[in-house]
MARMARTOR-455983 format. One record per atom (N, C-alpha, C, O): atom name; residue number from 1; x negated, y, z. Coordinates in steps of 0.05 Angstrom, whole numbers, plus 32768, in hexadecimal, padded with zeros to 4 digits. Layout:
REM residues N
+------+-----+------+-------+------+
| atom |   n | east | north |   up |
+------+-----+------+-------+------+
|   CA | NUM |    X |     Y |    Z |
...
+------+-----+------+-------+------+
//
This chain:
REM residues 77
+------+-----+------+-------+------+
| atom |   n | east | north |   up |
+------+-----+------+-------+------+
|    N |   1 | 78DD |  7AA7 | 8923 |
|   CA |   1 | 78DC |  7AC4 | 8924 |
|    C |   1 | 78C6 |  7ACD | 8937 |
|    O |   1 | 78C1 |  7ABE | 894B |
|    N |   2 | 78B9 |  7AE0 | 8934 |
|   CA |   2 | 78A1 |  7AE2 | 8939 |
|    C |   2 | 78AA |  7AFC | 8958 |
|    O |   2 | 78BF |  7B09 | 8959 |
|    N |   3 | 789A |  7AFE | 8968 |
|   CA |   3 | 78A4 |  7B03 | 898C |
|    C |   3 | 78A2 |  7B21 | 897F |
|    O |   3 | 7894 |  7B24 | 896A |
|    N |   4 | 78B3 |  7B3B | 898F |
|   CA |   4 | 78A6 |  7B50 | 8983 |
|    C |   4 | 788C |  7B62 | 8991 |
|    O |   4 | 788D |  7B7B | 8992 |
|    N |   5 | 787A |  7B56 | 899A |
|   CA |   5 | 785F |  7B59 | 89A7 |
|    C |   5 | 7847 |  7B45 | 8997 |
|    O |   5 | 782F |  7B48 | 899A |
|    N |   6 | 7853 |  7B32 | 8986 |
|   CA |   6 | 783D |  7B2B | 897F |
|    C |   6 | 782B |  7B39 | 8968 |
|    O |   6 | 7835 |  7B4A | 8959 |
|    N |   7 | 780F |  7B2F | 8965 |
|   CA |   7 | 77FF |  7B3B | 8950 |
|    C |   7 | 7805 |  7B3E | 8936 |
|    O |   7 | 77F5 |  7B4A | 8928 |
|    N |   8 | 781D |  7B35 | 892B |
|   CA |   8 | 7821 |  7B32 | 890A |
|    C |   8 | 7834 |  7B43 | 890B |
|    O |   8 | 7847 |  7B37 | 8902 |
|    N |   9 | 783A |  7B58 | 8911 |
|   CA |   9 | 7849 |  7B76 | 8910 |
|    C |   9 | 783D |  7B87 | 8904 |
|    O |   9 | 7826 |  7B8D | 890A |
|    N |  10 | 7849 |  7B91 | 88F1 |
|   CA |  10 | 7841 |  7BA6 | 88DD |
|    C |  10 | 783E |  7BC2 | 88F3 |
|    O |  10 | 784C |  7BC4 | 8907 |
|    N |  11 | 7832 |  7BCF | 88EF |
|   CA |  11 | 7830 |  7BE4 | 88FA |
|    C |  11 | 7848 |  7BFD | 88FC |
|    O |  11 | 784A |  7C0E | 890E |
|    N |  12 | 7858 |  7BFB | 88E6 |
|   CA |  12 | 786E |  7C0E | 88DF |
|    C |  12 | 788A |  7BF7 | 8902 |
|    O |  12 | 7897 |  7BFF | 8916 |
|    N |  13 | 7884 |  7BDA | 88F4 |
|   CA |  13 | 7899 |  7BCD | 890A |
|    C |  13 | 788B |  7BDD | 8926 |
|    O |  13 | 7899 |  7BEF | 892F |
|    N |  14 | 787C |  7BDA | 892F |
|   CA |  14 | 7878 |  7BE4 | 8940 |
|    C |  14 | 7877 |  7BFB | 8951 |
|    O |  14 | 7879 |  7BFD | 896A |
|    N |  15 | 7872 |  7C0E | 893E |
|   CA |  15 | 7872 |  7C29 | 8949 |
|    C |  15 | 78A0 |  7C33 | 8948 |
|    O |  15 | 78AD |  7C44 | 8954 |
|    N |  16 | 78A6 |  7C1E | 8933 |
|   CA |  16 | 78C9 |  7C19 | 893E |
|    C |  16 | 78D2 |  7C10 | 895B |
|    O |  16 | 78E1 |  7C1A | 896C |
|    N |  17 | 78C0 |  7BF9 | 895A |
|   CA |  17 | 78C7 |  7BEB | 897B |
|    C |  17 | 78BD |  7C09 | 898C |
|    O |  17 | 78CB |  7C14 | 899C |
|    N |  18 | 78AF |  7C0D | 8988 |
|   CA |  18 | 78A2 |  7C1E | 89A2 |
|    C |  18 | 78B0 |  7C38 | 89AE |
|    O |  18 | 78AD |  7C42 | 89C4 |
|    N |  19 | 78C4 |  7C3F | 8992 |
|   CA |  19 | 78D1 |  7C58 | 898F |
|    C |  19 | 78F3 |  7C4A | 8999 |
|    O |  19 | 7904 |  7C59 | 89A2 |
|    N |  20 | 78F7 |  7C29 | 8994 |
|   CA |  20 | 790E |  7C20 | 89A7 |
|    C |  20 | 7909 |  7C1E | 89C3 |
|    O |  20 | 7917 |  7C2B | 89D3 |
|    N |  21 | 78F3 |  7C0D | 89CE |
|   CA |  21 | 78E5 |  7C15 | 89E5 |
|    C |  21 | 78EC |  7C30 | 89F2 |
|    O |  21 | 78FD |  7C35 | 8A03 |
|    N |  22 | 78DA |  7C42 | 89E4 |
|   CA |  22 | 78DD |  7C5A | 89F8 |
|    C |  22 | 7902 |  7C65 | 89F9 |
|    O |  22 | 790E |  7C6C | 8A0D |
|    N |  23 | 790A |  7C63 | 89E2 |
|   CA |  23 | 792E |  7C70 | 89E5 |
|    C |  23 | 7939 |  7C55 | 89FF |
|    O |  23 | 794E |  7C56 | 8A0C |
|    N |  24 | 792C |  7C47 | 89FF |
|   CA |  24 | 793C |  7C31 | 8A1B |
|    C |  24 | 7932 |  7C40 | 8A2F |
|    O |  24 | 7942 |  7C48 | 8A40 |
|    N |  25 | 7916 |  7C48 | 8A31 |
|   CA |  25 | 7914 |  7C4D | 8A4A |
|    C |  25 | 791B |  7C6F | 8A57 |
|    O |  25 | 791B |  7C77 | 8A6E |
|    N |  26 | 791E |  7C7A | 8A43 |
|   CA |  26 | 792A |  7C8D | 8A44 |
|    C |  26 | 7948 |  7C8D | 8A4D |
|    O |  26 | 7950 |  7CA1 | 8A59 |
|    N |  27 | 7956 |  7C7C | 8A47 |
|   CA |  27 | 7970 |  7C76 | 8A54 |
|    C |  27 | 796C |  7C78 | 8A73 |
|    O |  27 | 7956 |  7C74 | 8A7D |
|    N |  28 | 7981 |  7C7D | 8A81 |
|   CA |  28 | 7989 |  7C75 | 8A9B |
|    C |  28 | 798E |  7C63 | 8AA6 |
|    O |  28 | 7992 |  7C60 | 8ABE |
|    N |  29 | 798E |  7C53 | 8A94 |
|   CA |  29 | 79A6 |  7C38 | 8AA3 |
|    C |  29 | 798E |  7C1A | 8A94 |
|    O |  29 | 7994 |  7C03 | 8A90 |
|    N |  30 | 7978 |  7C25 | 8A92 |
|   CA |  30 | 7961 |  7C06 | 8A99 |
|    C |  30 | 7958 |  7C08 | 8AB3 |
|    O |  30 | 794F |  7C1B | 8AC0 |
|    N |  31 | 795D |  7BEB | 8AB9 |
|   CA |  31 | 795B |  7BE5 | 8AD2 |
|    C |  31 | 793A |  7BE5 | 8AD7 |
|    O |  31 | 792E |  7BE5 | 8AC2 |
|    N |  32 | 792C |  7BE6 | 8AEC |
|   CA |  32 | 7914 |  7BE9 | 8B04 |
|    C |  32 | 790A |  7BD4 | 8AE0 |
|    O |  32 | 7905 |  7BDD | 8AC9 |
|    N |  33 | 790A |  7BC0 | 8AE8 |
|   CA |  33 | 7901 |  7B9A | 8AE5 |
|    C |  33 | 78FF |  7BA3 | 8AC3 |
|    O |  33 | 78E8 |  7B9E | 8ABA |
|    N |  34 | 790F |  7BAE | 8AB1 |
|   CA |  34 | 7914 |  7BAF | 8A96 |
|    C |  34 | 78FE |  7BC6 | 8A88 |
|    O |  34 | 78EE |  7BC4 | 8A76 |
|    N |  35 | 7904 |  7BD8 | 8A97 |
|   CA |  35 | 78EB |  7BF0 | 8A91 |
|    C |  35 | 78CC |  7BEF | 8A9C |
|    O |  35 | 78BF |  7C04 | 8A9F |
|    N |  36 | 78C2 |  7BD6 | 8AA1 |
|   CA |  36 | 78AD |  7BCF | 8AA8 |
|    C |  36 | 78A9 |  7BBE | 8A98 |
|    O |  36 | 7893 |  7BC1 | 8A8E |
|    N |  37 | 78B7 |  7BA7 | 8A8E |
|   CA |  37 | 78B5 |  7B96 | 8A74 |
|    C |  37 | 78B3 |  7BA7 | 8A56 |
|    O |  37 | 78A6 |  7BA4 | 8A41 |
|    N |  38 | 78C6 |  7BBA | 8A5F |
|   CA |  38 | 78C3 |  7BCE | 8A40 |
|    C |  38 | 78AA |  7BE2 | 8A3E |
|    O |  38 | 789E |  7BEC | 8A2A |
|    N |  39 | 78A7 |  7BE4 | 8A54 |
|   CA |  39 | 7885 |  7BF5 | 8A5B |
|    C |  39 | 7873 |  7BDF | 8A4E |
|    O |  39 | 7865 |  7BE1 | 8A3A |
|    N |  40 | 7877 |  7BCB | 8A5E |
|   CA |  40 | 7853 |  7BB6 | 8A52 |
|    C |  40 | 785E |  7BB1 | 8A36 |
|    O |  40 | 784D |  7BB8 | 8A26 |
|    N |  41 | 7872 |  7BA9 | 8A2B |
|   CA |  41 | 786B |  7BA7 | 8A12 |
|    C |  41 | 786A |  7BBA | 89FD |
|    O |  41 | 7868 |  7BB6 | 89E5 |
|    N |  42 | 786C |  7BD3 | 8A0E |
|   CA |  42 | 786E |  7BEC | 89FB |
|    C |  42 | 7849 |  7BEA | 89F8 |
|    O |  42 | 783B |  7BE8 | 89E4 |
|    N |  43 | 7841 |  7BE9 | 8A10 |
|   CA |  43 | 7821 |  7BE5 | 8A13 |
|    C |  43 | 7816 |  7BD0 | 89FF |
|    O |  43 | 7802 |  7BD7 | 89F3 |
|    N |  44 | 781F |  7BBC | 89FB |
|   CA |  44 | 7814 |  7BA5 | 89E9 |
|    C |  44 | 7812 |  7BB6 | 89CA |
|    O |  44 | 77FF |  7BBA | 89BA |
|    N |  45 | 7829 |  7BBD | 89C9 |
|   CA |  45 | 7831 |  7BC9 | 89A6 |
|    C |  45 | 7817 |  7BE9 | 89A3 |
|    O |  45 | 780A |  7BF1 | 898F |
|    N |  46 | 7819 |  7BF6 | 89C2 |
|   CA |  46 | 7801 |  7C0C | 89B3 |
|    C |  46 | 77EA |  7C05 | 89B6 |
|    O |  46 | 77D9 |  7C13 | 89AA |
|    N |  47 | 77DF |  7BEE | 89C7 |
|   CA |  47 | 77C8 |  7BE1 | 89B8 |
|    C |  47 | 77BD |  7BD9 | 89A4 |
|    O |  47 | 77A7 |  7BDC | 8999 |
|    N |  48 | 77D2 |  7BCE | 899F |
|   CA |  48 | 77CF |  7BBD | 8980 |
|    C |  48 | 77D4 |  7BD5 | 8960 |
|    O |  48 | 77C9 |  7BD3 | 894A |
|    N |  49 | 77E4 |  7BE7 | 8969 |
|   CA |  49 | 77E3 |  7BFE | 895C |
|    C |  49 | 77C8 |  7C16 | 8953 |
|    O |  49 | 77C1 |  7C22 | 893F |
|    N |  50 | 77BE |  7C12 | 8970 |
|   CA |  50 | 77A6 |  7C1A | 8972 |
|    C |  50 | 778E |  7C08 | 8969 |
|    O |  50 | 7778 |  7C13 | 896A |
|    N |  51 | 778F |  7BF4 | 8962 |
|   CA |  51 | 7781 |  7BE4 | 8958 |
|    C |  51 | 7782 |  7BE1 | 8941 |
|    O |  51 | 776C |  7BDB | 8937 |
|    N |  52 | 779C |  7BE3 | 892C |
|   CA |  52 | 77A6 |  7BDE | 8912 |
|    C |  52 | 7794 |  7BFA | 890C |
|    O |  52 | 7780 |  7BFB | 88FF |
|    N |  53 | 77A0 |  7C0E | 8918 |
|   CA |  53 | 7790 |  7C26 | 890D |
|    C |  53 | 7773 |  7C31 | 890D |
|    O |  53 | 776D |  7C45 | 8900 |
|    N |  54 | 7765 |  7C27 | 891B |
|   CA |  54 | 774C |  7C22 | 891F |
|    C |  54 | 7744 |  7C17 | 890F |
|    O |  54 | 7732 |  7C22 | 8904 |
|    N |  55 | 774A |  7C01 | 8904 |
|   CA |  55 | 7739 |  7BED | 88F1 |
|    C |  55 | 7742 |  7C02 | 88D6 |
|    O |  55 | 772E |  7C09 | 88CA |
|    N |  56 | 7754 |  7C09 | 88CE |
|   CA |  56 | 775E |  7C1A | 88B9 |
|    C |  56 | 7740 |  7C30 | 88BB |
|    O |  56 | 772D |  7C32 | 88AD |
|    N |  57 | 7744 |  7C3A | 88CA |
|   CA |  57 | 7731 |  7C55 | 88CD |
|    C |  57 | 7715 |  7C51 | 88C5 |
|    O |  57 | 7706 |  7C62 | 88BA |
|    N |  58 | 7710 |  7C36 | 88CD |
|   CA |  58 | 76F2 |  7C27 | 88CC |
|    C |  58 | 76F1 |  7C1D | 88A9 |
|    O |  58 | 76DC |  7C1B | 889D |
|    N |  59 | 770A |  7C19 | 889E |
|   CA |  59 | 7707 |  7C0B | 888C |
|    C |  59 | 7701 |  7C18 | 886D |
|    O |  59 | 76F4 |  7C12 | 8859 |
|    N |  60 | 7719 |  7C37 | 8879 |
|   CA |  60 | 7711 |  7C4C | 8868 |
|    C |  60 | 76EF |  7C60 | 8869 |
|    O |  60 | 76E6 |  7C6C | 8856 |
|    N |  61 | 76E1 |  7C5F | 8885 |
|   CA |  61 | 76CB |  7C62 | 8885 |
|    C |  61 | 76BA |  7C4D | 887B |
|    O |  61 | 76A2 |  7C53 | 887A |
|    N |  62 | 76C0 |  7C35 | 8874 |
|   CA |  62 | 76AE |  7C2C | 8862 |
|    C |  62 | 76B5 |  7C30 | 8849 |
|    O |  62 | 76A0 |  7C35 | 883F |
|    N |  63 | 76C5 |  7C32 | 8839 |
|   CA |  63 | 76CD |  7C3E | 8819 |
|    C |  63 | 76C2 |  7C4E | 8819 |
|    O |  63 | 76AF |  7C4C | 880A |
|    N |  64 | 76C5 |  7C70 | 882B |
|   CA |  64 | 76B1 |  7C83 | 882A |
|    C |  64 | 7699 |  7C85 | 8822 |
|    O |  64 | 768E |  7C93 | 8812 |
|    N |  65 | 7690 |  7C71 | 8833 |
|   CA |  65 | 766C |  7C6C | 8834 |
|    C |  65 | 766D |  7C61 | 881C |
|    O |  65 | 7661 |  7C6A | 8809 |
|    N |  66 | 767B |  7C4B | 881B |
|   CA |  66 | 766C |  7C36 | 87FF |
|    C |  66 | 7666 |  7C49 | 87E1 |
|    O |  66 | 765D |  7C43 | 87CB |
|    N |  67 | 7670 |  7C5E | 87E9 |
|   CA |  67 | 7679 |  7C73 | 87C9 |
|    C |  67 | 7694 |  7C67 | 87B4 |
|    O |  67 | 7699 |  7C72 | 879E |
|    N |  68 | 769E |  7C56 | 87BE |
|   CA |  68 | 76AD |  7C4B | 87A7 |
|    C |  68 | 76C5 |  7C62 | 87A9 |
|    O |  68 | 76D3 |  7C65 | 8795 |
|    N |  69 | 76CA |  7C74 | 87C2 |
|   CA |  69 | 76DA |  7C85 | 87BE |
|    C |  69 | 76D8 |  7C9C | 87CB |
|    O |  69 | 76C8 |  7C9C | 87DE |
|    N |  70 | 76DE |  7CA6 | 87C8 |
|   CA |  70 | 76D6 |  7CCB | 87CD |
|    C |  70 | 76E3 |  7CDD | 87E3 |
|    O |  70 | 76E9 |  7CF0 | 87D4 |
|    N |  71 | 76EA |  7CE3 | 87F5 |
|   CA |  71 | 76F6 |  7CFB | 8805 |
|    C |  71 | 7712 |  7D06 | 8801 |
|    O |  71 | 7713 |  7D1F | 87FF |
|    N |  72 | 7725 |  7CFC | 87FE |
|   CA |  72 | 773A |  7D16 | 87F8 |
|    C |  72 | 7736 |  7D27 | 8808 |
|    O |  72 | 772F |  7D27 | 8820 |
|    N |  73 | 7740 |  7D41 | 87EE |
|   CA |  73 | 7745 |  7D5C | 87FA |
|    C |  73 | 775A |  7D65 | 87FC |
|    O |  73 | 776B |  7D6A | 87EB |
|    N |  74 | 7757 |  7D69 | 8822 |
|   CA |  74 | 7776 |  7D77 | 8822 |
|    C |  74 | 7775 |  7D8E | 8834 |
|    O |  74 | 7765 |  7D93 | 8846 |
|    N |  75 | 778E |  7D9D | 8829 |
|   CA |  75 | 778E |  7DB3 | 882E |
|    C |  75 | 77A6 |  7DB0 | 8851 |
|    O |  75 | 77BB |  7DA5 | 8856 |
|    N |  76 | 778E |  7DC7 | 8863 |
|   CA |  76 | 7795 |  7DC5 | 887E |
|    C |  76 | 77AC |  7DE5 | 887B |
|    O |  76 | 77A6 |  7DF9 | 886E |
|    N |  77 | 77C3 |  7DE0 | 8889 |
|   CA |  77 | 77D3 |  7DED | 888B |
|    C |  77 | 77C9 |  7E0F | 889D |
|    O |  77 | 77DA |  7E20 | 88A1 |
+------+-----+------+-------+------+
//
């Protein structure tokens, strides 16, 4: 079973862990020692989040460019 900080996390697992994370630390009752473990690995997961989505962003600006696909249009509220 794969650690839940490592790199082969889907992005949806992750942004789950992060949202268990924060409801822990939001509690009262994590200790000093526990909410500093749940901090750095909350940190590992929005790295890597931020990274998953980055390359996404980069990947759809090359489809753009290449012409093979076009702009959706959407309508801003």
């Amino acid at each position: 079973m794969a650690d839940k900080t490592s790199g082969d996390l889907p992005l949806e697992a992750r942004l789950r862990r992060l949202e268990e994370i924060l409801a822990s630390m939001e509690s009262d009752e994590v200790p000093l020692e526990e909410a500093l473990r749940l901090f750095e690995e909350g940190v590992v997961h929005v790295r890597e989040a931020e990274r998953v989505l980055a390359s996404a962003e980069l990947r759809v600006e090359e489809l753009l460019a290449s012409g093979r696909l076009r702009p959706l249009d959407v309508q801003k509220d």
